[in-house]
N, C-alpha and C positions, 0 to 999 in steps of 0.2 A: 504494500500500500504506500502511494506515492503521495503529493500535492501538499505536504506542510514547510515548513520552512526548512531551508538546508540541512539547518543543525537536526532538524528530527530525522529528514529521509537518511541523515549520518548513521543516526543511531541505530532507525531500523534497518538499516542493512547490517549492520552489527547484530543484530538480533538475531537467534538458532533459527532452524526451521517449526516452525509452529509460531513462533514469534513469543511477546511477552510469555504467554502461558506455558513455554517451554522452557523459561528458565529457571534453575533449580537454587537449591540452599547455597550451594558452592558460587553461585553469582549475583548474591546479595552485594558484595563489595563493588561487581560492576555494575551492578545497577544504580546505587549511590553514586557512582561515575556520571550515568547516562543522566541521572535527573540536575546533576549540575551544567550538563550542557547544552541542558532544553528550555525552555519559556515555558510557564503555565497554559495547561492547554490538555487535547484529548488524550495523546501520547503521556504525558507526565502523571496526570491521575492514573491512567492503563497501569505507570511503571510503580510507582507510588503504592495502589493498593497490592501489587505484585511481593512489592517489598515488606510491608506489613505482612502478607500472607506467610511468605518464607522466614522473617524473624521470630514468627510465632511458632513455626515449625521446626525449627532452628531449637528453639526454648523446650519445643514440649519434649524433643529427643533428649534431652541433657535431662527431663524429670526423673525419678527413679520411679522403675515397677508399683504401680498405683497411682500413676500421678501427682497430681498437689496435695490431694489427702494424706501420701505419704512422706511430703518433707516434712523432718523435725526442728528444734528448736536449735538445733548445730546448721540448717540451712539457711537461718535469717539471713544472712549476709548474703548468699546466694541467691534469694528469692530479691532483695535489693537491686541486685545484678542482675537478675531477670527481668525487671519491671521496668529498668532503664534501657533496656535493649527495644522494648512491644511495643507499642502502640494502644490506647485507650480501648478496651473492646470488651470480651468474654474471658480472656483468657487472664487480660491483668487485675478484670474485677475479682478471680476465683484466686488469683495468686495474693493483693490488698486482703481478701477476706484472710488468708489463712496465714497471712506475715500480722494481720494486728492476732490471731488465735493465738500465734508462738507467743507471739510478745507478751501477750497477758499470760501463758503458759511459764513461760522464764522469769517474767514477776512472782507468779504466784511459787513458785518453787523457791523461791530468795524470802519468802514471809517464813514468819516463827509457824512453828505449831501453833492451831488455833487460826490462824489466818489473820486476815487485818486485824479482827477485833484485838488479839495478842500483841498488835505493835505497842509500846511504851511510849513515854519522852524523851527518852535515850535514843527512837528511833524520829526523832521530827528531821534532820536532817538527813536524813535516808529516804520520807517519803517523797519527794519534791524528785529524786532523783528515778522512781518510778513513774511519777507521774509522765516524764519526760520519754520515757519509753513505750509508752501504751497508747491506743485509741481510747477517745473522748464515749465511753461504755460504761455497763455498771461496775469494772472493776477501779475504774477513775472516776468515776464518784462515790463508789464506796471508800476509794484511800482518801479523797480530800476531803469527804465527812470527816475520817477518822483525823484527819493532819487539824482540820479547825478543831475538833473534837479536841488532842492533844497540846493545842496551843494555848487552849483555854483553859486547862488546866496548870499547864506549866505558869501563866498569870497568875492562877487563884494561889498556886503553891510559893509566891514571889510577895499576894499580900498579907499586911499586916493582920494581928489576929482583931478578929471582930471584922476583917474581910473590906471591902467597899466606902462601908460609912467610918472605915476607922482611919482612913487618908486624911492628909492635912493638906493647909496651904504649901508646905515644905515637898509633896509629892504631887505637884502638878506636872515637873517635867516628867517623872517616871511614869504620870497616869497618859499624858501622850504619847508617851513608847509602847505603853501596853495596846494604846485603840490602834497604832501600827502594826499590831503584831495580831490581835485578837479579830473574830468573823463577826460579821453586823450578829447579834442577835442580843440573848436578856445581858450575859455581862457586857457590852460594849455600851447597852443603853444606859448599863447602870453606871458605867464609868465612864459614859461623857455625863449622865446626870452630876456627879458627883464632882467631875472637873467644874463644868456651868454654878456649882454652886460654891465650888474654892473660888472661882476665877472674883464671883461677882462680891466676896467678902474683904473689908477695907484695909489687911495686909497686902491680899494679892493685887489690887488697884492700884497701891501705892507701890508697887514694883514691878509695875508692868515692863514688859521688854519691849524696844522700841521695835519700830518694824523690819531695822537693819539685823536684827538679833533671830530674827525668821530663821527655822533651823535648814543647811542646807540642802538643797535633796540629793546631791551625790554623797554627801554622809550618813543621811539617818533614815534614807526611804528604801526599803529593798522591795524586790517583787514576789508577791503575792503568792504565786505559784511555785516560781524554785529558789525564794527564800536565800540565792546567793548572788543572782545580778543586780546590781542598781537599778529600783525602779525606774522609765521615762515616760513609761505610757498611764494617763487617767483615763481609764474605762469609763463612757459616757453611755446612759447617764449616771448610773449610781456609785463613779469615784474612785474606786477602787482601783491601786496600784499595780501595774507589772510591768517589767521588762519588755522592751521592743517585740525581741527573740517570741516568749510566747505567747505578745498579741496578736503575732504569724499565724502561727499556730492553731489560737483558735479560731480565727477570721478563717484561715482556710476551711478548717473543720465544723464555719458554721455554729460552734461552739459558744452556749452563755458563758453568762460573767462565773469564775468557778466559786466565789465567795458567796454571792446571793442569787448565785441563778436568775439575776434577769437577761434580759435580751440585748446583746452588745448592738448598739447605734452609733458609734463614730467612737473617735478617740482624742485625749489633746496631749498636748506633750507636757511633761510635768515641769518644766519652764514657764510656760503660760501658766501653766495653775499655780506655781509659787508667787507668779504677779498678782494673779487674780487674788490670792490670798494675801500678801502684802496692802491691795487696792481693800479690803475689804476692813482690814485693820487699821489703814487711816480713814477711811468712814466712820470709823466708831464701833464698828463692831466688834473688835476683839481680835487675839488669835485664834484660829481655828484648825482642826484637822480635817485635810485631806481625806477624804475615805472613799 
């Protein structure tokens, strides 16, 4: 078949006999040749889905006896390597399904006996680093239960006895580390009540920090999720800090906010929000925390 432009009747006379459909796994390389010397057009999709057809073919021979169902949790790496070779189809969605199954497979084999519920406080910096490995599923909601679960405890076991109401004016920086650190629920209410009621009492008035005293955010804000990069991103709208890295993450994955499970709608950089908080302190309103 002749009449397209030079560069294609090049190619097709390079072409076996039968044409496209004749060519095999072993000519996947010159095929990626031929689509750089052609222009979009009939020949190049022809070649195009030839090539997807052979790299999937290419893949499935290299599966072991049983196909996907049968790689284990020693193939993640492999199945990576498979998915970067394919093309979006049938074959990557069944290889996606069964690389997040290892991965929560390899998680759960790394938990104590008992399972999540078994993790400690000794393990809060352990979790953040599963969460980093697994699909947005119940086994990633079950650890970040458990991770606010454990955070909120490592607070209660930091306050003084008689708990909340026993803080003073002298514990307002410490009662802001703790709302950095703890998930919106009854103790974060209770210790911003409890801040809102030192803040407005006529020690703490008389020492206010000016607005230049605003605490850094490359020092005192980490993210949310893995708890060791500096937070930059304010999850909008309900505040809550993380790291760039896994607002990726779950923007790709569609993914709520993992603190309050609302519905992620845009994001600001936590530069803007240290403004926005500076502007709101010379208003008159106070310092406030970020959340």
């Amino acid at each position: 078949m002749t009449g397209g432009t030079p560069e294609e009747d090049a190619v097709r006379a390079e072409l076996p006999e039968g044409g496209v459909e004749a060519l095999t796994v072993n000519d996947i390389d010159r095929i990626s040749g031929f689509l750089r010397r052609i222009s979009y057009g009939d020949l190049y999709r022809e070649l195009n889905r030839r090539l997807d057809q052979l790299r999937e073919e290419a893949v499935r021979a290299e599966l072991p006896d049983g196909g996907v169902e049968a790689l284990t949790v020693n193939d993640i790496d492999r199945i990576s390597g498979f998915l970067r070779r394919i093309s979006y189809g049938d074959l990557s969605r069944e290889l996606n399904r069964k690389l997040d199954q290892l991965r929560e497979d390899a998680v759960r084999a790394e938990l104590p006996d008992g399972g999540v519920e078994a993790l400690t406080v000794n393990d809060i910096n352990r979790i953040p680093g599963f969460l980093r490995r697994i699909p947005y599923r119940d086994l990633f909601l079950e650890l970040n239960r458990k991770l606010d679960q454990l955070l909120e405890d490592a607070v209660r076991a930091e306050l003084p006895d008689g708990g909340v109401e026993a803080l003073t004016v002298n514990d307002i920086n410490r009662i802001s580390g703790f709302l950095r650190i703890v998930p919106i629920g009854d103790l974060s209410r209770e210790l911003n009540q409890r801040l809102d009621q030192l803040r407005s009492e006529p020690q703490a008035v008389a020492r206010s920090l000016p607005p230049d005293s605003l605490p850094e955010a490359d020092e005192s804000l980490y993210c949310k999720i893995c708890l060791e990069r500096k937070a930059d991103v304010i999850i909008q709208p309900c505040k809550h800090l993380i790291c760039g890295q896994d607002y990726r993450t779950l923007k790709e994955r569609n993914a709520k906010c993992p603190a309050c499970r609302g519905q992620i709608q845009g994001w600001t950089s936590l530069v803007e929000g240290m403004k926005e908080q500076e502007d709101f302190y010379r208003s008159g309103g106070g310092l406030k925390c970020i959340r």
